[in-house]
VOFI-59149 format. One record per residue: residue in one letter; x negated, y, z of N, C-alpha, C in turn; chain. Coordinates in steps of 0.001 Angstrom, whole numbers, plus 500000, padded with zeros to 6 digits. Last residue first. Layout:
BEGIN
ATOM  type      nX      nY      nZ     caX     caY     caZ      cX      cY      cZ  mol
ATOM     a       X       Y       Z       X       Y       Z       X       Y       Z    A
...
! end
This chain:
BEGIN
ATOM  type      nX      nY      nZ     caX     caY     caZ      cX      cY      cZ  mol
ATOM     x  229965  607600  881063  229860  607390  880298  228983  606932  879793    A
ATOM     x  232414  609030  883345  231556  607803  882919  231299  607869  881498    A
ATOM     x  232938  610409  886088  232943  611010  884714  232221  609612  884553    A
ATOM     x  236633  610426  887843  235515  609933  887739  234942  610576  886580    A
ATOM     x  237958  613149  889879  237772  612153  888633  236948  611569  888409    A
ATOM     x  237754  613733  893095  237937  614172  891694  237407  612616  890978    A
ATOM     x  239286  612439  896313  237552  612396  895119  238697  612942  894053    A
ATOM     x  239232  614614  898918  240237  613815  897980  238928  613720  897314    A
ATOM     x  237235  614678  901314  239044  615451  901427  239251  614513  899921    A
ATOM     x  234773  614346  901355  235711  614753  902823  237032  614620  902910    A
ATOM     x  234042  611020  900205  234417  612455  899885  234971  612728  901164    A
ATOM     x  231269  609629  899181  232063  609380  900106  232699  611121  900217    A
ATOM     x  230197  608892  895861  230061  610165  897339  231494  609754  897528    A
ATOM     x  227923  606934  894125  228887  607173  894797  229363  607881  896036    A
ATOM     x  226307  607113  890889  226929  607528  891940  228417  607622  892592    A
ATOM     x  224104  605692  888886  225525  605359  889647  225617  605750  890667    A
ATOM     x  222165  605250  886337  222571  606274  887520  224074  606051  887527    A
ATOM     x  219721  603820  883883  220757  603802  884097  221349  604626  885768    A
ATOM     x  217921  603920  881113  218315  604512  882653  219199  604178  882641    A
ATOM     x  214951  602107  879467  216427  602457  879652  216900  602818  880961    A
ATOM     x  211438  603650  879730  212743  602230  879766  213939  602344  879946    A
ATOM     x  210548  605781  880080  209656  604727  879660  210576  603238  878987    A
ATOM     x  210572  608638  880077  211234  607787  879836  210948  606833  879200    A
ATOM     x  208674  610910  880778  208235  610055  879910  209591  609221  879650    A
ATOM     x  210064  612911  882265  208346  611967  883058  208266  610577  881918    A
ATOM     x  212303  613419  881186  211059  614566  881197  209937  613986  881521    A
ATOM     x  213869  611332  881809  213104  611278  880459  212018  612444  880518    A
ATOM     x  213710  611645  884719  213010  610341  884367  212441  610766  882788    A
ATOM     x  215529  613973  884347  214278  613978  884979  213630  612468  884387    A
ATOM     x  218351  613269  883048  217199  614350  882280  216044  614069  882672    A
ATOM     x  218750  611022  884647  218036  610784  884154  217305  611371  882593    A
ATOM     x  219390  612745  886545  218174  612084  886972  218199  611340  885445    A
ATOM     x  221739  614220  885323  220489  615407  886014  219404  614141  885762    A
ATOM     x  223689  612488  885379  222617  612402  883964  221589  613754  884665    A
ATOM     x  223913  611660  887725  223670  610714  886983  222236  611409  885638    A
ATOM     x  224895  614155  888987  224076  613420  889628  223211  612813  888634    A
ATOM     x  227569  615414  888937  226683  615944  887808  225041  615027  888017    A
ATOM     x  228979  614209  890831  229482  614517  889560  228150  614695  888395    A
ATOM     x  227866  615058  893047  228088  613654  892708  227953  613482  890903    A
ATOM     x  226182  618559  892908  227679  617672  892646  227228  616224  892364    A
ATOM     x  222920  619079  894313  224096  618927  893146  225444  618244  893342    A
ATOM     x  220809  618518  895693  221283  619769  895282  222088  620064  893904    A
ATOM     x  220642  615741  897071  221296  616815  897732  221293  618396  897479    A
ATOM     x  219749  614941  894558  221634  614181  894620  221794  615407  896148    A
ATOM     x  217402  615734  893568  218676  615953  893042  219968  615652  893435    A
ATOM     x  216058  615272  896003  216073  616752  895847  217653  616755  894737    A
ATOM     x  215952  612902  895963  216655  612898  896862  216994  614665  896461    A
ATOM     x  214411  612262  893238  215823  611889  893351  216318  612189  894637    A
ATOM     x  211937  612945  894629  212940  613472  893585  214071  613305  893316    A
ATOM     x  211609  611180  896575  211623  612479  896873  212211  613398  895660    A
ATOM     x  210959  608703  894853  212165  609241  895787  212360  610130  896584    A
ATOM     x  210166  609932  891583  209912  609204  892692  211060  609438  893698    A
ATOM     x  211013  608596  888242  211139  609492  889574  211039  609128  890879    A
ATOM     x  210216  606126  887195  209954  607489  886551  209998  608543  887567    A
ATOM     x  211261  603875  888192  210067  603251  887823  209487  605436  887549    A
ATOM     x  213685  604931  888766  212742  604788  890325  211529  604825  889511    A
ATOM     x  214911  604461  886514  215285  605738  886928  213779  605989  888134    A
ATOM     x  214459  601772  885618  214066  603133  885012  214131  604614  884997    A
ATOM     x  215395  600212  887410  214284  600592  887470  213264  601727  886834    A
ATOM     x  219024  601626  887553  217858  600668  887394  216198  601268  887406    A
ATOM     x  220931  602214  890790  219840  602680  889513  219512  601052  889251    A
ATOM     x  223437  603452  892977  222879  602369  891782  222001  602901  891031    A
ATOM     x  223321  605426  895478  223331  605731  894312  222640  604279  893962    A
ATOM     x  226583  607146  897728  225450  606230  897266  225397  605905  895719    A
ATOM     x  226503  609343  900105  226006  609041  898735  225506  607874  898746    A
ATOM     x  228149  610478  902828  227608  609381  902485  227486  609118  900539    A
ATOM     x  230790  612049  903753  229828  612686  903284  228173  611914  902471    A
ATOM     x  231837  609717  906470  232116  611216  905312  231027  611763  904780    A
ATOM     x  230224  606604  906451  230530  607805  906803  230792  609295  905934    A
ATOM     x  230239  603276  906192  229879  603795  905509  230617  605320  906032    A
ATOM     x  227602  600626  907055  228989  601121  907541  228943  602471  907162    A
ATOM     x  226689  598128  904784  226462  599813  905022  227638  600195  905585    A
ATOM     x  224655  595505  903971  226217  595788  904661  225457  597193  905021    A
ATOM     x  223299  593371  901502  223423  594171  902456  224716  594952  903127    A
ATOM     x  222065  589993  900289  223495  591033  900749  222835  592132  902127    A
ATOM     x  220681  588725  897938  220386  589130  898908  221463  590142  899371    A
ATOM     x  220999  585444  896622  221407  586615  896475  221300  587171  898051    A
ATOM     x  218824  583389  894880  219539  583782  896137  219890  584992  895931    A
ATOM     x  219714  580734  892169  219182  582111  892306  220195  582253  894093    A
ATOM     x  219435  578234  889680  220249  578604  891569  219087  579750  891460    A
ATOM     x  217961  577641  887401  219213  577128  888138  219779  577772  888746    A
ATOM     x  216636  580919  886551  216139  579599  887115  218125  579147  887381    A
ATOM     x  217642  583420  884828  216483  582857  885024  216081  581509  885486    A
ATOM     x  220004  584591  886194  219993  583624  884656  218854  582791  884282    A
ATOM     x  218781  587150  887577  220436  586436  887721  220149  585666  885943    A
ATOM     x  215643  586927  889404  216162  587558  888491  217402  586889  888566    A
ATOM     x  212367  587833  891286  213972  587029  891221  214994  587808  890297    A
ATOM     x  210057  588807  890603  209805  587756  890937  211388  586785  891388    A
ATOM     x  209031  591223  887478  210197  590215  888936  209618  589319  889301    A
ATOM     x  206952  592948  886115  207020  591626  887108  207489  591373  887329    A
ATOM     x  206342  595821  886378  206848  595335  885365  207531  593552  885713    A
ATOM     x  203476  596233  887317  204927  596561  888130  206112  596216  887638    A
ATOM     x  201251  595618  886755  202011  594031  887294  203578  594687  887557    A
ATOM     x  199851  597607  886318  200072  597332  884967  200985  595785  885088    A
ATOM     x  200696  600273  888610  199987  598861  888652  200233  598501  886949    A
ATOM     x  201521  602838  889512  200824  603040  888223  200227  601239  888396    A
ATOM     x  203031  601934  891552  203374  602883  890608  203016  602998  889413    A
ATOM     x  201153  600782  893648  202228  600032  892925  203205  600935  891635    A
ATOM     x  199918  603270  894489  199009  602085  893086  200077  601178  892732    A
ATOM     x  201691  604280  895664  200983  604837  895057  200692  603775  893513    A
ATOM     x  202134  602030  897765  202814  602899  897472  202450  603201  895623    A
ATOM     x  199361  599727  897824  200366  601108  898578  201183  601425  897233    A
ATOM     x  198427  596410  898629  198794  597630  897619  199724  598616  898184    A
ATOM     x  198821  594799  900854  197862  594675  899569  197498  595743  898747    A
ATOM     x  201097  594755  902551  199749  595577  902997  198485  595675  901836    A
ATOM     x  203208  593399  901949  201957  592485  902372  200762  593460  903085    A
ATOM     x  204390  595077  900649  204952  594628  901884  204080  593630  902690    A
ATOM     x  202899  595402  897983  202982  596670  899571  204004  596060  900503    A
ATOM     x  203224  593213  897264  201941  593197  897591  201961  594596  898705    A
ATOM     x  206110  593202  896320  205528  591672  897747  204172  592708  897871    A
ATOM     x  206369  594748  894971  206941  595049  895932  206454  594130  896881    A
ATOM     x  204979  594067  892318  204271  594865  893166  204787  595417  894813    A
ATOM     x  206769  591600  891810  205114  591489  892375  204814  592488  893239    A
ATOM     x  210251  592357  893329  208790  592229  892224  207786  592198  892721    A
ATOM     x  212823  592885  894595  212197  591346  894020  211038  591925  892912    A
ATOM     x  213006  595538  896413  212982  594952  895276  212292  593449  895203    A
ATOM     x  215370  595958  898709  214472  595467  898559  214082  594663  897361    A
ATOM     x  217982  598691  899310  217866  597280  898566  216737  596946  898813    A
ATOM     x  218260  600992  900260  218894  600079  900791  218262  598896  900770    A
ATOM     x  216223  603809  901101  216150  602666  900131  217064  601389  900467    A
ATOM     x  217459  606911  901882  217051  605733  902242  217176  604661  901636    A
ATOM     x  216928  610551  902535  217476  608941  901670  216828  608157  902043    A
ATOM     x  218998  612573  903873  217878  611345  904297  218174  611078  903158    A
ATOM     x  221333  614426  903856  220275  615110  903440  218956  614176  903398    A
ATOM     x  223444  612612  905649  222965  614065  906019  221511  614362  905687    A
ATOM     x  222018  609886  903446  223238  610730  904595  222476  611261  905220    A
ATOM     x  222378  608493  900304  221611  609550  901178  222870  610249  902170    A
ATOM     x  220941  605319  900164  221991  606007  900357  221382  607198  900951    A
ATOM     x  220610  602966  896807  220320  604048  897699  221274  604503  898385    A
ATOM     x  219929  600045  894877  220876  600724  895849  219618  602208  896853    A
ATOM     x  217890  598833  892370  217991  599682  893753  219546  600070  893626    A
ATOM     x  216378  596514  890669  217259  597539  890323  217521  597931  891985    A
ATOM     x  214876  594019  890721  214118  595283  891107  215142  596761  890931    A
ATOM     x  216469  591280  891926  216220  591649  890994  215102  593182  891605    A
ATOM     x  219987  591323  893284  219032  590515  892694  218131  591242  891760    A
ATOM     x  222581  591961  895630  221431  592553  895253  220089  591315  894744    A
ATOM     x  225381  593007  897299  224450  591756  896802  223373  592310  895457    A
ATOM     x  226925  594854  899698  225871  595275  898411  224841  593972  898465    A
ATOM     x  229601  596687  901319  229236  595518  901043  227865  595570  899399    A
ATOM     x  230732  599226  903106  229983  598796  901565  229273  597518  901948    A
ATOM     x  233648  600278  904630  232309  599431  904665  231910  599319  903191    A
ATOM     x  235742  601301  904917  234613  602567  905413  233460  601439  905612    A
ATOM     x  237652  600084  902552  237992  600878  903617  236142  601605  903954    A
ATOM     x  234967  598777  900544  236217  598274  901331  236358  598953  902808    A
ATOM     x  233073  598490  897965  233617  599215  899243  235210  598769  899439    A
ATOM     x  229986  596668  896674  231792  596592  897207  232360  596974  898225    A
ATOM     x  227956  597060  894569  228430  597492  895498  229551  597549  895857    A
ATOM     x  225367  595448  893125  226612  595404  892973  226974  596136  894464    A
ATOM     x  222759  594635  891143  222930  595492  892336  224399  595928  892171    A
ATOM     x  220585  592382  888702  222115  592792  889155  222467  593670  890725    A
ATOM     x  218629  591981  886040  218643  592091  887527  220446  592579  887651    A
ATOM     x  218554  588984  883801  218926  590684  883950  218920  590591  885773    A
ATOM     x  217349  587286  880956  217761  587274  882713  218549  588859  882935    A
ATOM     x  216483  584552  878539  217044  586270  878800  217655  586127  880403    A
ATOM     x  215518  582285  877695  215019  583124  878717  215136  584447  879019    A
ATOM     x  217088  582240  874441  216276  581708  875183  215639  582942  876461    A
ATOM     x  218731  583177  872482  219208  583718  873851  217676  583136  875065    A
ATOM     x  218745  582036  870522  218053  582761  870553  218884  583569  871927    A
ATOM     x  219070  579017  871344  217615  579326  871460  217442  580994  871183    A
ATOM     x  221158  578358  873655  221242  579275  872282  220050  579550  872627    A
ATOM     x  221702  576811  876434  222364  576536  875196  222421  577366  873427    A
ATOM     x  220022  578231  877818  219388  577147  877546  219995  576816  876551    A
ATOM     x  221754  580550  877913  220249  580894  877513  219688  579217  877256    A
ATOM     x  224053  579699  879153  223383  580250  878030  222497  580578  877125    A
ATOM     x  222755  578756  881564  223712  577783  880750  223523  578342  879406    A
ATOM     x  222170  581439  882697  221445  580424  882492  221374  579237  881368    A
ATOM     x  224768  582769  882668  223811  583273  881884  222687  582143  882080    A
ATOM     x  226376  581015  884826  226548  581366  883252  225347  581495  882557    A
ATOM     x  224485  581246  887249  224758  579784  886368  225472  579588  884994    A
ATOM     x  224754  583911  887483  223464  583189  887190  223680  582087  886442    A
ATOM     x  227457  584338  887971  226563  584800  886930  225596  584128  886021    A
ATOM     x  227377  582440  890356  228327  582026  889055  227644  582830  887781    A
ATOM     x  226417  584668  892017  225570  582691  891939  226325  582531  890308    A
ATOM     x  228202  586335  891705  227043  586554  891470  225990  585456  891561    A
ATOM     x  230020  585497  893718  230747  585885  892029  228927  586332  891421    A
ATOM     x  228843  584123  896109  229577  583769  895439  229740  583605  893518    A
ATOM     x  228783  586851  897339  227379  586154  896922  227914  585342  895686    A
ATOM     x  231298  588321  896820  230374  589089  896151  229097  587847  895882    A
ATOM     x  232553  586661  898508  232975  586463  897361  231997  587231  896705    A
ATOM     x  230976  586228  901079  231013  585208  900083  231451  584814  899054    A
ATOM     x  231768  589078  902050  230124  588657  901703  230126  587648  900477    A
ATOM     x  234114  589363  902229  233947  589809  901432  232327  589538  900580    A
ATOM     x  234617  587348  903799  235411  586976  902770  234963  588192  902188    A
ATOM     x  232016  586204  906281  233074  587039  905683  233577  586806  904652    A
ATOM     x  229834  585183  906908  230634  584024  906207  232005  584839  906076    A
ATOM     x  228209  586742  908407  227554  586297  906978  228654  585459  906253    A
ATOM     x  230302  589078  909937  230042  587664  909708  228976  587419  908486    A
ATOM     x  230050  592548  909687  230307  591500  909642  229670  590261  909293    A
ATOM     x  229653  594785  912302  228903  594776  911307  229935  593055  911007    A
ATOM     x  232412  597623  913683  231035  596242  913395  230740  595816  912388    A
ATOM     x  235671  597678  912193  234558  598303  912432  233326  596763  913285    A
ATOM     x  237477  597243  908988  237532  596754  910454  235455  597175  911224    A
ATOM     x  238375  598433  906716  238604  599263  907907  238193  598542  909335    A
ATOM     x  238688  595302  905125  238380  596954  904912  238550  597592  906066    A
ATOM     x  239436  592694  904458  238081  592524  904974  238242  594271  905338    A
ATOM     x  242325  592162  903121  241957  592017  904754  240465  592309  905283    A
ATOM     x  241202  592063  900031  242156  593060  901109  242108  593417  902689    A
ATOM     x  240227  589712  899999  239453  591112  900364  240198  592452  900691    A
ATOM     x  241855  588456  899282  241849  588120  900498  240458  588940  900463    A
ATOM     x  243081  589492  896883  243892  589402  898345  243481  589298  899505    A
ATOM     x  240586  589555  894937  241373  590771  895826  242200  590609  896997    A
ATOM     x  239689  587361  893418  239734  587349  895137  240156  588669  895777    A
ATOM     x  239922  587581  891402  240558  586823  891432  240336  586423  893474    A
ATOM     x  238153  590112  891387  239441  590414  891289  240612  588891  891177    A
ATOM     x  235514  589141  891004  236002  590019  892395  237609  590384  892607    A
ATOM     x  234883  587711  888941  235499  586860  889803  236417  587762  891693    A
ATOM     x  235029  589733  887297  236717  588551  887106  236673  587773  888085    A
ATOM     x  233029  591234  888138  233727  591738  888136  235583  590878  888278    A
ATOM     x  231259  589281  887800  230710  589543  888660  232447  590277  888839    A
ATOM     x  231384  589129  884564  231777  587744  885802  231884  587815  886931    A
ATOM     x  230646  591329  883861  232039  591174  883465  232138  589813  884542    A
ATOM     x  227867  591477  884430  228436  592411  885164  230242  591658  884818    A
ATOM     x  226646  589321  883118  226789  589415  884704  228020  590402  885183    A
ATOM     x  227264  589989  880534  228202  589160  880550  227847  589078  882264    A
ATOM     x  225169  592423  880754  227101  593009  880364  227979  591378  880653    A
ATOM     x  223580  591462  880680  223549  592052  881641  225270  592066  881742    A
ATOM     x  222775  588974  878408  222359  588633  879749  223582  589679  881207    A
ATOM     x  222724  591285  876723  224162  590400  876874  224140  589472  878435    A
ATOM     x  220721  592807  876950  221911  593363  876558  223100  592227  877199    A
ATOM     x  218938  590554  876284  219187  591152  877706  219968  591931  877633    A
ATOM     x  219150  590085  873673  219478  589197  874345  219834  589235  876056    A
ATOM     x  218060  591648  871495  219775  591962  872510  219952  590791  873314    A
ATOM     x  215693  590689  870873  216749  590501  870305  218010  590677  870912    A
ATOM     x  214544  589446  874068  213992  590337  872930  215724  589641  872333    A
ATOM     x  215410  590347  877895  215125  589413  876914  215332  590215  875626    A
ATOM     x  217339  591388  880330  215571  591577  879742  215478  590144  878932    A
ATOM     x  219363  594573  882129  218803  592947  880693  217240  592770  880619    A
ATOM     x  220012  595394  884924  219085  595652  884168  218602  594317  883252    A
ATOM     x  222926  596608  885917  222307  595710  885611  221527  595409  884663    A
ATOM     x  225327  597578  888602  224006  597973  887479  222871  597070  887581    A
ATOM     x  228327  598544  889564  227508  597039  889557  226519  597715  888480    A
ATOM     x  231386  598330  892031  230066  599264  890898  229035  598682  890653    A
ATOM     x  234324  598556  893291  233493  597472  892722  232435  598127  891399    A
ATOM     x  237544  598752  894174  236421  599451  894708  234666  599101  894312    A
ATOM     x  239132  598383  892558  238515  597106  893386  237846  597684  894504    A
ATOM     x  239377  600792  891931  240638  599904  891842  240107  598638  892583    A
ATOM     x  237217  601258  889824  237778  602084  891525  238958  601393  892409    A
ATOM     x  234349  600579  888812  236258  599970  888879  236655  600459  890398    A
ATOM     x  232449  600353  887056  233014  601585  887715  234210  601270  887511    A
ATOM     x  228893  599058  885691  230170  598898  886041  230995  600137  887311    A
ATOM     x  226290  598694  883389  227475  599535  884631  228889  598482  885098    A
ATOM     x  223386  597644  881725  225015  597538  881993  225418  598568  883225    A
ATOM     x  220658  598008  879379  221286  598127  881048  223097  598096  880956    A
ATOM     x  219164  598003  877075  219773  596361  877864  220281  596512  878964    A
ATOM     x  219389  599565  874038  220059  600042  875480  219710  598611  876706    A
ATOM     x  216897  599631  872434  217606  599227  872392  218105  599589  874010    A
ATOM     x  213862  600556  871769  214427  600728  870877  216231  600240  870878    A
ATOM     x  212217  602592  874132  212908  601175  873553  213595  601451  872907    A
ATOM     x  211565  605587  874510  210361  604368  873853  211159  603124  873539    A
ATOM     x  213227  607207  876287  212618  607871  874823  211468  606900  873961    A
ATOM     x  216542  605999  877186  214983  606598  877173  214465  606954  875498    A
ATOM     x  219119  605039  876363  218167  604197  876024  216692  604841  876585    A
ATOM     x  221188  605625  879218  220441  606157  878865  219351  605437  878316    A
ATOM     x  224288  606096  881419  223330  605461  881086  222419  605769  880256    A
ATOM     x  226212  607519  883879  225535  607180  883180  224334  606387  882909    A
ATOM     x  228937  607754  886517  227939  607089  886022  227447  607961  884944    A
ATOM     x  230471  608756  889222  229891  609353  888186  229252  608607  887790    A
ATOM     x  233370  609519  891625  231956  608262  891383  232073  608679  889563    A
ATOM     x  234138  609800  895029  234032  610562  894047  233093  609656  892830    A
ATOM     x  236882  608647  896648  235293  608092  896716  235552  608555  894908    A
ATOM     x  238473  608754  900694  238273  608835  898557  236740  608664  898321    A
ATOM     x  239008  605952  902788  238100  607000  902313  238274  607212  900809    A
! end
């Protein structure tokens, strides 16, 4: 499958500093957004050194992700593509941890991480943190990921809706982050993936601002291409509260155009 793919990123209109990362390696097939959080650039680095480990370790296993692509059903939990993505994303953690204990001013910097690895007509997607995967097919969207935060346990509990988890003053919260504790779980999802299939990386500052009826209006009335920074014109129009970040990926009919990144 070609695969059309557009990033941007975006400090917003209130922090004073960028802490979200990307990643857009077509060549692996390998897209990764990752939301920093610690004072003094410290989540800046938290994010960009996940995403670069996440990335050296996916490519010191290309061969034998080679063999994982085109094969149809859902796969093994002990696949070679599952256990190099869980894998290269445990190692994160245990960097950026190591770090943070070894440089006080790095102290307790974490970052969320949502990584997506296509291979032939499957997406593979390890997922830590409140940053989202999306996919929209034929005109649906649908929330891949499941966020790690307070307010996400309490509407899965029935505690809190929708709504009030929006405006909560807890929404802010993780409850699993990559650098944060020793050992971190990484949560994997598998997407058998079809012509015409969007999918979109965010961080929380895209969801935390637009709801998902908005973002579905933009990615099915626009070019891949032009995706990224449309949403996060919209997020800053609703205040832009926190750095954006937008990663799109369209499963193309016929050839992908260029990537635009920036």
């Amino acid at each position: 499958m070609e695969l059309t793919v557009s990033a941007a990123t975006d400090i917003g209109l209130v922090r004073e500093g960028n802490e979200d990362s990307f990643l857009v390696d077509n060549d692996l097939g390998l897209f990764i957004v990752a939301d920093g959080m610690g004072g003094h650039r410290a989540g800046e680095k938290a994010s960009s050194m996940s995403v670069e480990i996440v990335r050296e370790r996916m490519i010191e296993q290309r061969e034998a992700l080679m063999t994982q692509g085109d094969h149809s059903g859902e796969p093994s939990e002990n696949s070679p593509a599952v256990n190099a993505l869980r894998q290269a994303m445990q190692e994160a953690n245990s960097t950026v941890f190591q770090t943070s204990a070894d440089n006080p001013e790095f102290q307790g910097m974490g970052t969320t991480v949502t990584s997506a690895l296509i291979l032939g007509n499957q997406a593979f997607i390890g997922h830590v943190g409140d940053s989202r995967a999306y996919l929209l097919r034929q005109d649906q969207l649908y929330q891949v990921t499941m966020d790690h935060s307070l307010v996400a346990e309490q509407v899965r509990l029935g505690l809190m809706t929708e709504a009030q988890a929006r405006v909560s003053q807890y929404r802010n919260i993780i409850t699993r982050s990559i650098g944060v504790d020793a050992e971190v779980e990484v949560d994997l999802y598998y997407v058998a993936l079809e012509r015409g299939d969007l999918l979109l990386l965010c961080s929380d500052g895209l969801n935390g601002m637009v709801t998902d009826e908005e973002i579905a209006d933009v990615l099915r009335g626009h070019f891949a291409a032009q995706c990224p920074k449309l949403l996060i014109e919209l997020a800053c129009a609703h205040g832009g509260e926190d750095n954006i970040t937008a990663l799109c990926v369209y499963i193309d009919d016929e050839s992908a155009t260029s990537a635009e990144v920036e």
